[in-house]
N, C-alpha and C positions, 0 to 999 in steps of 0.2 A: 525520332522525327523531330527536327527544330520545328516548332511552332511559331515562333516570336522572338525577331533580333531587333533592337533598338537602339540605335548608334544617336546620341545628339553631338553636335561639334557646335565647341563654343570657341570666339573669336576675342579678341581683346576688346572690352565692353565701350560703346560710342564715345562719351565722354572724355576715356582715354585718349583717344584716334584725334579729338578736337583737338586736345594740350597739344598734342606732336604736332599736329597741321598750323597750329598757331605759331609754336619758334622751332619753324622746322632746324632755322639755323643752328638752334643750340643744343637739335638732339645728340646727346653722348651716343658712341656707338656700341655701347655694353649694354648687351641684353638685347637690342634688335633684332636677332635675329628669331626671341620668340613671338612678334609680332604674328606672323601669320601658321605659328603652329596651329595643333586643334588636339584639344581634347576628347575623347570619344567614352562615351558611357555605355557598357554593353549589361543589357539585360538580356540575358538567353533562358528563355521559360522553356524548357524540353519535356516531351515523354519520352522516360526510359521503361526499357523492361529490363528488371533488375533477375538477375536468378537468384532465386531463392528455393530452399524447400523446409517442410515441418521434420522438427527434428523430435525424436523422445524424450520428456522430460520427465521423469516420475519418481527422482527423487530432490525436492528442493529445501531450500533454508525455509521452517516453517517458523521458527521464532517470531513471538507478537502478542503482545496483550492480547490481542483478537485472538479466539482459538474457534474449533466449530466442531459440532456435533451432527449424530447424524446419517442417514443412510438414504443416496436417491437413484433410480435405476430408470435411465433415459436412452430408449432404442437409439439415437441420433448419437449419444455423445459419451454413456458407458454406464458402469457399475462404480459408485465411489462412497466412500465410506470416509465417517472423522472421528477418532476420539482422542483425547490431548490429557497434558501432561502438565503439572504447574507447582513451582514452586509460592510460597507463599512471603509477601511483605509484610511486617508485625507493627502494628503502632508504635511510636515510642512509651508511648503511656499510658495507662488504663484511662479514661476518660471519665470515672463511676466516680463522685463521694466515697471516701474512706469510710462512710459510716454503713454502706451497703455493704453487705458481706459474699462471701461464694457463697450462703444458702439460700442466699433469694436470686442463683440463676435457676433460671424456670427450664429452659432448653436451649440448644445448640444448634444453627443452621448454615449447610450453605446454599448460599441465594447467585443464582447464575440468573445473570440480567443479556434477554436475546432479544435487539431492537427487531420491532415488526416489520421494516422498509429490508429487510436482510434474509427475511425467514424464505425456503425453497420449498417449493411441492404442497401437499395437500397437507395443511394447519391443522385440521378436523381427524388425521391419524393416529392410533394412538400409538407412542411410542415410551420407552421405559431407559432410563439410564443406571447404573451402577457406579459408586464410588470406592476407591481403593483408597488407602493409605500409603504413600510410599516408603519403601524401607531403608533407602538408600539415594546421597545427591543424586544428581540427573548429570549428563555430563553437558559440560560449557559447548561443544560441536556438536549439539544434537541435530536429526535431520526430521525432514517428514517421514522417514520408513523406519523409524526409529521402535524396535523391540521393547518395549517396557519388562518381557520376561526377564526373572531376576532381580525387578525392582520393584514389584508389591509379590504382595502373596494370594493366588486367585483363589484363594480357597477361605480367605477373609475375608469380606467385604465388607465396607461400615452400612451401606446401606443403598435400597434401590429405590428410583421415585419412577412412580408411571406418569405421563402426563401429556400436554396436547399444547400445538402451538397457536392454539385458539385465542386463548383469553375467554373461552365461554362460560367461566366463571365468573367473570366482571358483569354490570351493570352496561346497558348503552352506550348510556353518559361516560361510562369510566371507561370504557374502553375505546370510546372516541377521544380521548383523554391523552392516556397510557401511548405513550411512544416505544414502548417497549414490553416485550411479556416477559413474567419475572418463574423461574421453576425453583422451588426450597427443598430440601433436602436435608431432615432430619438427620444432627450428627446427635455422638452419645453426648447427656447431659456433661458427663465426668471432663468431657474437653473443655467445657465452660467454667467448670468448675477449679479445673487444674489450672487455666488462664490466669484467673482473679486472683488466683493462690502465687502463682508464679510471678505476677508482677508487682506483687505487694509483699516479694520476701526480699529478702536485705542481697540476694544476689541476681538483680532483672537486667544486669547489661546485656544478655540471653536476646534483649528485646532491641539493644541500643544498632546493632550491624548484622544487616544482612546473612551474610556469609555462615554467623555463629546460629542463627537462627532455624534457617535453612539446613544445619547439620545438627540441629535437634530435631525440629519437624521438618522433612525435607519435602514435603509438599501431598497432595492428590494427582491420581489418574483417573479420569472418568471417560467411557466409554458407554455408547449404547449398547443395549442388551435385550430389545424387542423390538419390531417393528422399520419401518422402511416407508420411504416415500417422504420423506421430509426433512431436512436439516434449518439447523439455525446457525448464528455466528454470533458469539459472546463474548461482549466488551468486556466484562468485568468478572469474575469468581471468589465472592467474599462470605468469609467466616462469620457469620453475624450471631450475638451473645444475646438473649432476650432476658430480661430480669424484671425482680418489680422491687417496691420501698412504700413504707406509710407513709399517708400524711394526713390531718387532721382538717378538716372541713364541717361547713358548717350546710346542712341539708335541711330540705322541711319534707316531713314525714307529719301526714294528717294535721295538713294547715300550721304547724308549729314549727319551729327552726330548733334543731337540732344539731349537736357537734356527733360528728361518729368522724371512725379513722377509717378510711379508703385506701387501698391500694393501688398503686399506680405504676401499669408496667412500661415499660422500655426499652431498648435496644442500642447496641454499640459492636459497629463495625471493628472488631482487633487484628484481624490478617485479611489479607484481598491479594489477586494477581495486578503485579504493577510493571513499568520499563526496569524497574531497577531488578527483577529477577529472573529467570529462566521461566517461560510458557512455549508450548510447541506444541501444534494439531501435529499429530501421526494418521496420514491418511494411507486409504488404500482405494487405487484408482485401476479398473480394467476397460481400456477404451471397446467400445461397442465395436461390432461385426462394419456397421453401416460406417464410422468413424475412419478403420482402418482403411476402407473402401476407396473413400475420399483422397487420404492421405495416399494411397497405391494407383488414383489416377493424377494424382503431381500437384492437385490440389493446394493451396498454401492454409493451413490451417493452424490457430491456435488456440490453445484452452489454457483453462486456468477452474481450480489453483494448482493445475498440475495437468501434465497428459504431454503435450506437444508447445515447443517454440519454434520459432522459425530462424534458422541462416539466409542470410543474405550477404552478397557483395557488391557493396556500395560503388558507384562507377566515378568515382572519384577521379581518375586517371582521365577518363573520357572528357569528364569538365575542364582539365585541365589543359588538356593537349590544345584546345584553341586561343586559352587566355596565354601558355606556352608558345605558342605559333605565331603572336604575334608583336610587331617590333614595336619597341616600347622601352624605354628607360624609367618613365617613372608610372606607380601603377596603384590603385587603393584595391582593396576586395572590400567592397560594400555592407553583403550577406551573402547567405547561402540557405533557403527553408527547401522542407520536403515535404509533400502531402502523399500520404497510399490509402487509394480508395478502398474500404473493406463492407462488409456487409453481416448481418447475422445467417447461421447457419440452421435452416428451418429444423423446429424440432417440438418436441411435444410435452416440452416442460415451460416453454419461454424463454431458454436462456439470451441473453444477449452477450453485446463483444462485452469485453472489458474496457472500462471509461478511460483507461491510461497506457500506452505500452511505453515500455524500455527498450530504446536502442542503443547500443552498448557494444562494444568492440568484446569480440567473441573471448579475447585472452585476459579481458579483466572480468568477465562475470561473477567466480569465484570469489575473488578480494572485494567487489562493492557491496555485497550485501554481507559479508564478513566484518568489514570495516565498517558499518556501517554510513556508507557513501550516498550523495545524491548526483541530480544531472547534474555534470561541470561545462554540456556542451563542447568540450573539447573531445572526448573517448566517449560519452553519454547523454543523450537526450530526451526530451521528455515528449512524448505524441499524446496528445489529447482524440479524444474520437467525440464528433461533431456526428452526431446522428441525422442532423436535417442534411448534411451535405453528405451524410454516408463517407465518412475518411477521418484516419487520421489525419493531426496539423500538427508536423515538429517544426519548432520556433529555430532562433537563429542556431545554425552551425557555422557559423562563419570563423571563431579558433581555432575548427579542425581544419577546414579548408587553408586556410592562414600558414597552418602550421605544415604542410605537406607542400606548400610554396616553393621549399630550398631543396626538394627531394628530387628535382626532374631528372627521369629516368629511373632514378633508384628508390620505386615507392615497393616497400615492404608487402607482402600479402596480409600482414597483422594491421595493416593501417585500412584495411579495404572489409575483411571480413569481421561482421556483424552480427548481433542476435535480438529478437525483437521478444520480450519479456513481459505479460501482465503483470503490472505492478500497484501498489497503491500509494499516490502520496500524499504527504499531510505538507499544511503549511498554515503562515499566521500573516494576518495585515498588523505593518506598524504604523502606527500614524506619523507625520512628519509635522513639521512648525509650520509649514502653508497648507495643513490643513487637510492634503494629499495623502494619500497609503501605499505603502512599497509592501509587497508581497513577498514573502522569504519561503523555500521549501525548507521544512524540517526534517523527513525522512521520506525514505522512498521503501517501501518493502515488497516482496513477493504480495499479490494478489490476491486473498484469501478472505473477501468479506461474502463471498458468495460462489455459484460456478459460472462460469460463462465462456464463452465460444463464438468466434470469429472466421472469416474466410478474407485474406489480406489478399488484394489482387497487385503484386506487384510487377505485375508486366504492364501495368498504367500506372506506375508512379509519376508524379508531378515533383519537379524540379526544377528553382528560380534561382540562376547564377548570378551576379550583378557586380560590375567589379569596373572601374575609370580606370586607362590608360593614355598616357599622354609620349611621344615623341617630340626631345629636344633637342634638334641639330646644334 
């Protein structure tokens, strides 16, 4: 249903009209005849109802610093489980005084840091995780359903840590504080000890690339191993080295100052998961009874970080056929935005939609998160979900439309068919010389800081055509 056509015709502005009226005698007759053309600016704001339906998605590129742990069982939205896989970045260089030796490493940990604004389900359960050592690289196409069978050995484990995503060990203070709850995990002393050893022998290039490091120690897999009802999502997974060294002070001991030697312990981060290596949650996701329900009454639904996206086909041709229809030599296209109203889909954990989707031409979905691509607005676009107005808002499309210009008649069904993607993107302000900030996307990835779910209503999509056409006899 068109809602809103808005045609302005504009005339050759007064001023002009005076010069001519003034020597009418000397008007040339070149060009007079665009005197009384008119230009016409059409803004056609429509509701379409786009078909769309949820498609199954359950196995995606789960690649990402971010990995997540984890087990939460949500009647609305299913049974999903996380545990992940990571290879390890190595300092370039020990960071300790030569005069510290490996016998004053005290112990070995790794410290998985899971921000509190991320944590799912009940915090106060308790839950237990397991760490493996891996035996072998990971491969560069790893997926989310990705087997780690073959690549530790389950029958060794370096160790298991129980624990809660409470923070109810902190203090008030500290944990109004603490933007994030931190879980440590006792590794063997000897790995600290080997480290200090390793980088202070005459052959540490072991430490200088990636690649060589990674095919010494080729990383951990850690998985939960007790418990349910709660997950987290974890920026970072580092090897932290704790040691101590003397040093002489001077104390008072019964009123008198005294020199005694103290010991003073320490800590240095030497391996952490970073962009520059291989990390990937391997999840396992069984959508709910109630979920499948949804989707088998035509429902448009989507989840994240895995379950369901949606197809659609864009009505592009529809847009077209009037700005096509009508006479016109010369033409601009303006913009092109799209709004789809969506909502949360009630449930009893809280989830909400996802704050970003990805629309993206159904035949490049593979290669952009392969290549690691962002929106170009020409084949992909970024939707933000505006909760007070309940919708997504994709910014301009106006290259795609542009570019399907010269196609009349012959537009491809690959230019029209679409998939709507939870994604997460990052980006940076740069400052400019007046002062102003240009905002650049840096990456765009699968969805994965949390689970969330959506109900996209796209048989009330909003879309704003706007495009100046002029006839010149």
């Amino acid at each position: 249903m068109n809602l809103r056509q808005t045609a302005l015709r504009a005339s050759i502005p007064a001023f002009i009209l005076l010069a001519l009226a003034s020597c009418e005698d000397d008007v040339s007759p070149i060009g007079g005849s665009l005197i009384n053309n008119e230009v016409v600016i059409n803004v056609d704001s429509t509701l379409f109802s786009i078909p769309a339906r949820s498609v199954e998605a359950l196995d995606i590129d789960a690649r990402s610093v971010n990995t997540q742990i984890g087990r939460i069982a949500v009647p609305e939205y299913g049974d999903l489980s996380a545990s992940y896989v990571t290879q390890l970045l190595s300092a370039a260089a020990l960071n300790v005084p030569d005069s510290i030796g490996a016998d004053r490493v005290d112990s070995t940990k790794l410290v998985l840091t899971m921000p509190r604004l991320s944590l799912i389900g009940d915090t106060l359960a308790p839950q237990q995780l397991t760490v493996y050592r891996l035996s072998k690289s990971l491969p560069t196409d790893i997926r989310s359903n990705f087997n780690p069978t073959g690549y530790y050995n389950a029958t060794d484990p370096v160790n298991s840590k129980n624990y809660t995503l409470s923070g109810i060990n902190l203090s008030d203070s500290a944990f109004a504080k603490a933007p994030s709850v931190s879980v440590n995990v006792t590794l063997p002393r000897q790995w600290g000890i080997d480290a200090f050893k390793a980088y202070r022998s005459d052959d540490t290039d072991i430490f200088q690339w990636p690649q060589k490091f990674c095919k010494d120690f080729p990383g951990l897999y850690v998985k939960p191993s007790f418990g349910r009802g709660a997950m987290a999502n974890i920026t970072s997974s580092k090897v932290m080295i704790y040691y101590h060294y003397f040093v002489d002070r001077t104390v008072v001991e019964n009123d008198s100052a005294v020199k005694k030697t103290v010991a003073i312990k320490d800590s240095v981060a030497l391996f952490s998961s970073a962009p520059e290596v291989i990390s990937s949650t391997i999840y396992d996701f069984k959508p709910s009874q109630s979920l499948k329900n949804l989707i088998a009454e035509n429902r448009t639904i989507v989840t994240a970080p895995l379950g369901y996206t949606v197809d659609l086909t864009f009505p592009a041709k529809d847009l077209l056929q009037q700005y096509w229809a009508s006479e016109h030599n010369l033409s601009v296209i303006n913009n092109l935005t799209m709004t789809l109203p969506a909502s949360a889909v009630s449930n009893s954990l809280g989830l909400l939609p996802p704050p970003e989707l990805l629309l993206i031409k159904k035949s490049e979905v593979a290669s952009f998160f392969a290549e690691g691509k962002i929106p170009d607005n020409l084949s992909s676009f970024r939707g933000t979900y505006k909760s007070d107005k309940g919708r997504y808002e994709f910014g301009s499309m106006r290259p795609y439309i542009v570019s399907l210009i010269d196609k009349q008649g012959n537009l491809d069904p690959s230019d029209l068919e679409f998939t709507l993607i939870p994604v997460n993107i990052q980006s940076e302000s740069v400052a400019q010389t007046d002062g102003s900030y240009v905002v650049y996307v840096t990456s765009c990835t699968p969805y994965l800081l949390r689970p969330a779910m959506a109900e996209i209503f796209t048989d009330r999509a909003g879309i704003v055509f706007t495009y100046t056409q002029q006839l010149i006899k």
